[in-house]
N, C-alpha and C positions, 0 to 999 in steps of 0.2 A: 478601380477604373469604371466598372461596372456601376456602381453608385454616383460618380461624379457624372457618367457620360449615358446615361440610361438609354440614347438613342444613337444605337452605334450605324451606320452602312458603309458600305465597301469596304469591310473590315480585312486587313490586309494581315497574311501570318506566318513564322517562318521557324520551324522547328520547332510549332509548339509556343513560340513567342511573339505576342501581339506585339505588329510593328505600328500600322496607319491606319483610321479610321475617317469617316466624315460623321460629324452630329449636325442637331439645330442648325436654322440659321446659313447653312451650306460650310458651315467650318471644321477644316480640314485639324486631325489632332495626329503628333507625329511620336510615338516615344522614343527613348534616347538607343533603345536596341536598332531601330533604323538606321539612326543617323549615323552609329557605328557601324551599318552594312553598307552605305552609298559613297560614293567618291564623290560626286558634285554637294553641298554640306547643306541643311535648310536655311532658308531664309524669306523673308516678305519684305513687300516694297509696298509705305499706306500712303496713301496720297489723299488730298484735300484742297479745297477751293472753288473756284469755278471752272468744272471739270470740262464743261462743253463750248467755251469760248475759246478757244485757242489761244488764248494770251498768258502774260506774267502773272495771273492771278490762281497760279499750284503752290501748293506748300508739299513737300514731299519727305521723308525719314523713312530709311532701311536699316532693317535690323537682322540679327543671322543667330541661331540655334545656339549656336557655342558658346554664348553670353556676350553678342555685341548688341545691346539693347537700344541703341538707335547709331545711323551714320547718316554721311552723306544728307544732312539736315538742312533743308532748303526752301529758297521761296523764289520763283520764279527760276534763271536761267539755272539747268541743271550741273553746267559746266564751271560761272564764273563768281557764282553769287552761292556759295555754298557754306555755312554756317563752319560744318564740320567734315573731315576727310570720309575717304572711303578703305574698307577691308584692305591690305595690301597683301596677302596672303590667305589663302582660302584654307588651308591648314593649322589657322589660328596661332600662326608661331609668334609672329607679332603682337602685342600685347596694349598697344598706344592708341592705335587708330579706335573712333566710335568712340561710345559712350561705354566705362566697365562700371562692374559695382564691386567693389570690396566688402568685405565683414570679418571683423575681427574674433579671433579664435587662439584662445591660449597667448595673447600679449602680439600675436602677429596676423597682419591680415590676410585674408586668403580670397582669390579672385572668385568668381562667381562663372564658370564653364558650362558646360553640357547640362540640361534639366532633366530629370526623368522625363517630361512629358513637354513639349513645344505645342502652341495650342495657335492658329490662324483663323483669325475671322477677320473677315472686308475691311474692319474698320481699326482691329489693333491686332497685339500678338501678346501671346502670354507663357510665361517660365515658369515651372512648379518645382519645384526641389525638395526631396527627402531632406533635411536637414536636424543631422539628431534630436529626433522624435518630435522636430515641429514640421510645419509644411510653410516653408515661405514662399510667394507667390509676387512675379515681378508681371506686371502689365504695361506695356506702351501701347497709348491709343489716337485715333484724330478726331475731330467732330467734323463731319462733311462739310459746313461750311465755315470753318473755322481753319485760323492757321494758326495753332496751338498743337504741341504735342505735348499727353501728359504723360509721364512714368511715374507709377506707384509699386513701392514697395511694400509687404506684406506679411507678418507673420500671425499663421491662424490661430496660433494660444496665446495671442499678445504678449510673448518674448520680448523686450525688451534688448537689443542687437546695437551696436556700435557697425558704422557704413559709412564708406568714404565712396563717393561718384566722382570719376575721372571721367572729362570728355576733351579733346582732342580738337581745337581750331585749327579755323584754316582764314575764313572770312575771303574765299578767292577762289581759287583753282586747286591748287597744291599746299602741302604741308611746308614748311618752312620758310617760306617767301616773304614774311611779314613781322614784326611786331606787334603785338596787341595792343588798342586802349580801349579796357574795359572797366565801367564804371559801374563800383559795388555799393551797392548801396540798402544794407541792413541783410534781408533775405532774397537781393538781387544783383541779379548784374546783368547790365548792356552793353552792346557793344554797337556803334552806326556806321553808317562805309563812309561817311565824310572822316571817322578821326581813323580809318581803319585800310581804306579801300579805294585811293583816287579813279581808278579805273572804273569801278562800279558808278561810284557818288557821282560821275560826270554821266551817268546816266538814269541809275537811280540815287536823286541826293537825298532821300528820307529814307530810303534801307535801313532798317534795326533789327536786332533781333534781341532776348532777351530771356536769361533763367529765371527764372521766379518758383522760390519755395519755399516751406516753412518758417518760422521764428527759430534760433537758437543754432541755426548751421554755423558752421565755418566755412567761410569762400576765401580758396586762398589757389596756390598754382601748386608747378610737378612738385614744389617742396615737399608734399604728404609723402610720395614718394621715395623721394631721395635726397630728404635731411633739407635740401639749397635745390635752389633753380636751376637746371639744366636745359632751359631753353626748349623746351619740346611743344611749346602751345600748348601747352595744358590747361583747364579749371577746376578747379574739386570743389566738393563739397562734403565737408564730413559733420557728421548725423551720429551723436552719443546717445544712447539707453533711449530706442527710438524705437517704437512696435509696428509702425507704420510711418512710409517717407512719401512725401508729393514733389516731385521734382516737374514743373513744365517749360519749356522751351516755346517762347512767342514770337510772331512774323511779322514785321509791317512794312507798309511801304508809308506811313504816316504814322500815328500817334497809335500808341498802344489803347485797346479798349475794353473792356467788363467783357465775360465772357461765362457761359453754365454749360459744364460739363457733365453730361452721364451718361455710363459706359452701354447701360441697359439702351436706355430710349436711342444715345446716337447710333448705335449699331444699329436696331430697326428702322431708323429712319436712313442710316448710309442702304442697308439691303431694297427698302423700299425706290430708293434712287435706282440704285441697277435693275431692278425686278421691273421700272419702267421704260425700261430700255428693251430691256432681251427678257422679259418673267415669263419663258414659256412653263407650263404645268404639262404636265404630259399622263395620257392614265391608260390602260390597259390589264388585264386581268393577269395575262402571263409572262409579261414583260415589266414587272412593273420594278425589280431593280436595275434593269438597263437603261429604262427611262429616267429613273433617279439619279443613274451614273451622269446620262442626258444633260439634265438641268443643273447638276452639279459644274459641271462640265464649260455650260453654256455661260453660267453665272461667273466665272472664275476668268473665261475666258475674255467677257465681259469688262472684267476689272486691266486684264493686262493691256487692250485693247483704247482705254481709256489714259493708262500711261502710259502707252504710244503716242496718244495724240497730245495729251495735255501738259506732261512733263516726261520728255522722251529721255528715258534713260533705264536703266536694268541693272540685275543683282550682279551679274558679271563682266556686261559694258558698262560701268559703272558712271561713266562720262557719257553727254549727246547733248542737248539743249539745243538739236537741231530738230526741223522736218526733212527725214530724208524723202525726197521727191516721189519715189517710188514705194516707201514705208507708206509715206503718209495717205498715197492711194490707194495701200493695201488693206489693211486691218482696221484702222480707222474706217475709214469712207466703207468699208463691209460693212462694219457694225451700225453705223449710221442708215445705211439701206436698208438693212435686217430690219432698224427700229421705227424704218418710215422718218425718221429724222432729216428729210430731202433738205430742209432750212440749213444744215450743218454740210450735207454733201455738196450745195452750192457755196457757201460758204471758201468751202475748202479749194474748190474746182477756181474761183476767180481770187484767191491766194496762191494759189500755185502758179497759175499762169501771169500774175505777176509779176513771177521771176524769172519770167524768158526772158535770154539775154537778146540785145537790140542787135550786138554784131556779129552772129552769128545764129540766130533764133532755136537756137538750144535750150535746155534747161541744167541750172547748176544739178550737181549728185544729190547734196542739202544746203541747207540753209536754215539759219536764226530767224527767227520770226519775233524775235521782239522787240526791243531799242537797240538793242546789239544785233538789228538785220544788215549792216553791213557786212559781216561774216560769214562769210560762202566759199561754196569750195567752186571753182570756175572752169571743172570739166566735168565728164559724167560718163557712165557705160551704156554702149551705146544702145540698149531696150532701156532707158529713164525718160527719152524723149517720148516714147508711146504709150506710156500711163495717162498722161492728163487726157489724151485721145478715148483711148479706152476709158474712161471712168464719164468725162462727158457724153460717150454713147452711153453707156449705163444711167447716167442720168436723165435722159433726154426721153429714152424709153422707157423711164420709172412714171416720168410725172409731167410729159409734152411740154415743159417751160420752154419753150423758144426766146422766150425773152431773153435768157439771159444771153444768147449770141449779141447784142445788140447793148450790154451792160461794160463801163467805160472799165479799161484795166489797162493797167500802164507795162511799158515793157522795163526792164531792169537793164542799166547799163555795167558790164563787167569792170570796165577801165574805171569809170565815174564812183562807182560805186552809190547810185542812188537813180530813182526811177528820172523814166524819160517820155516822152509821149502820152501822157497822161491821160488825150482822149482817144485812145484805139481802142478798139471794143473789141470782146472776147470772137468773135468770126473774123477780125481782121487778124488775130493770133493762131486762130486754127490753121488757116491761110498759110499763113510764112512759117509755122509748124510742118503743112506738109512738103511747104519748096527744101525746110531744112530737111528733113527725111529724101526726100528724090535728093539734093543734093550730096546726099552720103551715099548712095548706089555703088556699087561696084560698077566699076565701066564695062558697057554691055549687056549690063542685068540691070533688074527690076530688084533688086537685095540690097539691101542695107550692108554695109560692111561694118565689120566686127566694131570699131574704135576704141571706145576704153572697156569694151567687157560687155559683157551679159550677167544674169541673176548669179550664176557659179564662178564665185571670187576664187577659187582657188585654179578655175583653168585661165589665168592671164597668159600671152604670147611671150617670153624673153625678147623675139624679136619685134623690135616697133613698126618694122615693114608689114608685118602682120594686121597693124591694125584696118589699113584699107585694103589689103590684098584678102582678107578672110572672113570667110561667114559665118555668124551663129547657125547652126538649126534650128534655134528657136524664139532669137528674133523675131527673125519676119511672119512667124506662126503667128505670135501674140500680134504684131502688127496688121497681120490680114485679121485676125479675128476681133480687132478694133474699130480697122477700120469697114469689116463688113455689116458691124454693128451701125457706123456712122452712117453710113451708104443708106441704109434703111430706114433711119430716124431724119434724114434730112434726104427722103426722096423726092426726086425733081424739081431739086433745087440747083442754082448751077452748083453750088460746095457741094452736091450731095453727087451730084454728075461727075465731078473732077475724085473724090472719094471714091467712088466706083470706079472709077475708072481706075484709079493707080490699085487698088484690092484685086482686079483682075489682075492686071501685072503682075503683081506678087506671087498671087496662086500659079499662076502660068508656070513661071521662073524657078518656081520653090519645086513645081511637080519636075520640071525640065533641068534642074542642078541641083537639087537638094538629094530628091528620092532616087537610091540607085537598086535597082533588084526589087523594088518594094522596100526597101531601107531605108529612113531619112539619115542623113550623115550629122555625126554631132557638129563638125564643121567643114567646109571647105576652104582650100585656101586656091583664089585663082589665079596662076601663072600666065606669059604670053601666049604660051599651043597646048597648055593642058588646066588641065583640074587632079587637087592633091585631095582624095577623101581623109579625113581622121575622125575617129572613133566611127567606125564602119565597118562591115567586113571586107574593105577593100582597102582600110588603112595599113601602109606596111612600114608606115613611121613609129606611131607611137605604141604599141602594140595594144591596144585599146580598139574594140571593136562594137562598141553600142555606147549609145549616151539617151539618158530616161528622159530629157526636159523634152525632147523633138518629138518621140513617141508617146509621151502624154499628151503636150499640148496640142499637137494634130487632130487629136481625136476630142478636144474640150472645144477648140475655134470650130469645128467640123468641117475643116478643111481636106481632111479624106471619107471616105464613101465607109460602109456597113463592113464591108469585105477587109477593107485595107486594115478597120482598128482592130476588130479581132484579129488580126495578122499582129499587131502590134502588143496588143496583149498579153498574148502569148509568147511573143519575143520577152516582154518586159516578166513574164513568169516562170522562163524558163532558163535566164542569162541574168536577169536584175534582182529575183526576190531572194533574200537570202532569210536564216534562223532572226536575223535582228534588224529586217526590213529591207524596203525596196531601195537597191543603191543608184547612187549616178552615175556609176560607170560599172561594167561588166566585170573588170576586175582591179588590182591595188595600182600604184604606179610608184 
């Protein structure tokens, strides 16, 4: 290892046995002692295309330690347009889904599993295996701007090896939903959603994809497997007296094209892409591996940040091919500020607000953002509406565009399903944005009422009367601390007068029903002649007496004074921290 990885950091150890390192490059290298100690399994997710447009133009392929060498292989939506399935089992019991490699040994072939060493960099992932006394080495890689994925196989004494590649279609959503027609042709085969996919091809009619590999394979189905067809979407390829195999996988939304792949130069040029994003360097004489942990850190985060926005989907949601409303003003639109990228944070800000609906001027939970923007989900929790708020003051205070209040952005009709009003501009949205917020109030309060939730999905109400009779505590926090951003950035203005004004309310209301004792309550619920506290020390329902989002975000909006957050602090250190971090609730339920 020492030899192969000469520049080890944050070298990770466990009895004695090297588990995880990072080298070169910022790539993370994992050996297989780890991944026998961790319950969630490794995996990487590489994506490719044009990462900073928001559109159909990602190619994306996941692959996982245990020898799933690519899945979930796609080009544009993450959900419907997807080559090949996903993991169905994290425990590797299932054997079908992804892409496997076989190798034959003593007349039978043997799957290809766990590597001594799992190797991540930005741009691929790489498998090494001890294999009597050679070292065969599998690599799957992408080129930034390319939608090709290649897999190479490799053995380092030029062994000469028999390999069968199984992968696992879908051309859709799910496994088994389809027939294939895929057309093979010498050391290829294609498949297009017009013979494969009516629901895609009516939207993208030139969708292809395509294997392309050496001279002398066999491309045939599960037959390799099991003698006759068993119908499982299978393709194989099998590879006799072979010391090295090029297997790639190609994406189009038109004609396939020439393409030069290398593993060296793409990687420095995909790292140089992120390093112009977020390349902080960081130096100091005695800190100088906590700042390495830093930019390691930065750069990684970087990358996942960028599958958020560009092809929304994850190694264990394995499905999304939406912008959730609230995602997408999270992590994205940070990382976008972080990089000074304001062109992308505008961008994002009058896409979003596109999708307020006209009959009731809310915003959906998510939405498709591509040919398939018809598909929206047509309710939402109710802190989704005060993102697009908060991230417009964020913006406006980064970089004084006023203009863009005054740029055309159509509202979205829920019933219709397709925009309406086409010349409303983004201040006539803010506008009917905060009538829809006052008109969610709790009656008699300046409070938002619950409706479909807050950021913590796992406290929904059973009862639905809940939804307008009960309050976040942390709601209307974010919401005042949005809109006293707003208030500021459009001072004396009359939106800027009517924003201030409703931010006072809030504060007023929050200090006057929320805060009891010096406690904010995780919720209220309010009755005809009283107020119910829960999660508070005055709740004698649920037996839950503190909730973290109220006591953070009070002290982040600086909606309480010097006094009140160290009071909170110290709540949250003395009730919430525990040996494995700070919890959301005081105790289990």
């Amino acid at each position: 290892m020492d030899k192969k990885y000469p520049n080890q950091r944050h070298i990770e150890k466990h009895n004695g046995k090297l588990l995880s390192f990072f080298t070169d490059n910022h790539t993370h290298v994992v050996t297989i002692d780890k991944e026998r100690l961790v319950e969630r399994q490794h995996g990487h997710l590489l994506i490719s295309g044009d990462l900073l447009s928001g559109k159909e133009n990602t190619f994306a392929s996941t692959n996982w330690m245990f020898g799933v060498f690519s899945s979930h292989v796609v080009l544009g939506n993450t959900n419907i347009q997807k080559l090949s399935g996903d993991l169905r089992n994290p425990l590797n019991l299932h054997k079908l889904a992804g892409l496997r490699i076989f190798i034959k040994e003593n007349d039978k072939f043997k799957l290809f599993a766990t590597p001594n060493v799992y190797e991540m960099g930005i741009n691929y992932a790489r498998w090494i295996y001890n294999y009597q006394g050679d070292i065969i080495t599998v690599t799957a890689s992408l080129k930034l701007n390319e939608w090709v994925h290649r897999l190479t196989i490799e053995s380092e004494l030029n062994k000469p090896y028999d390999f069968v590649i199984t992968n696992q279609l879908v051309f859709g959503d799910h496994e088994y939903q389809r027939d294939f027609n895929v057309k093979i042709d010498k050391n290829s085969a294609s498949l297009e959603a017009k013979d494969n996919n009516d629901f895609v091809a009516s939207k993208y009619p030139n969708l292809k994809y395509r294997f392309k590999t050496q001279e002398g394979v066999i491309i045939s189905d599960d037959s390799v497997l099991f003698n006759e067809p068993k119908g499982h979407g299978l393709i194989s390829f099998t590879f006799n007296k072979q010391s090295k195999v090029t297997l790639d996988i190609e994406a189009t939304y038109d004609e396939f094209k020439a393409y030069d792949l290398n593993l060296e130069k793409d990687l420095l040029e995909y790292k140089d892409f992120i390093e112009s994003l977020t390349g902080y360097k960081f130096n100091h004489k005695k800190h100088k591996e906590e700042l390495l942990q830093l930019e390691d850190t930065i750069f990684w985060y970087t990358h996942n940040a960028l599958v958020h926005f560009a092809s929304p989907h994850g190694l264990e949601q394995s499905n999304g091919a939406a912008w959730g409303t609230r995602d997408v003003l999270q992590g994205p639109v940070e990382l976008f500020m972080t990089a000074q990228r304001f062109d992308l944070v505008r961008m994002i800000i009058l896409r979003v607000f596109s999708r307020q609906f006209i009959e009731n001027y809310d915003f959906p939970q998510w939405f498709m953002f591509d040919k398939y923007y018809e598909i929206q989900a047509h309710e939402s929790h109710g802190d989704i509406i005060v993102w697009p708020l908060k991230v417009l003051g964020d913006y406006l205070e980064a970089t004084n565009d006023f203009s863009i209040l005054d740029e055309k952005v159509p509202f979205m009709s829920m019933k219709e399903n397709k925009w309406v009003l086409e010349d409303s501009t983004l201040r006539t949205h803010v506008d009917k944005t905060l009538n829809a917020i006052q008109n969610s109030f709790v009656k008699g309060m300046s409070l938002p009422a619950y409706g479909g939730g807050d950021w913590d999905d796992t406290l929904q109400p059973a009862n639905k009367k809940l939804t307008d009779h009960m309050v976040s505590g942390w709601t209307p926090v974010l919401l005042y601390e949005s809109l006293n951003k707003l208030s500021k950035v459009l001072e004396a203005t009359p939106l800027g007068y009517r924003v201030k004004d409703l931010k006072e309310r809030i504060k007023n209301d929050y200090e006057k029903y929320m805060i009891v004792d010096g406690v904010p309550a995780g919720f209220i619920v309010v009755e005809d002649d009283h107020i119910d506290y829960l999660l508070h020390p005055k709740d004698k329902n649920t037996g839950l007496k503190l909730r973290l989002l109220p006591l953070t975000r009070t002290i982040i909006s600086e909606m309480v004074d010097k006094a009140q957050a160290i009071k909170h602090v110290r709540l949250i250190d003395e009730y919430l921290k525990h040996p494995d971090g700070v919890r959301l609730m005081d105790t289990f339920v």
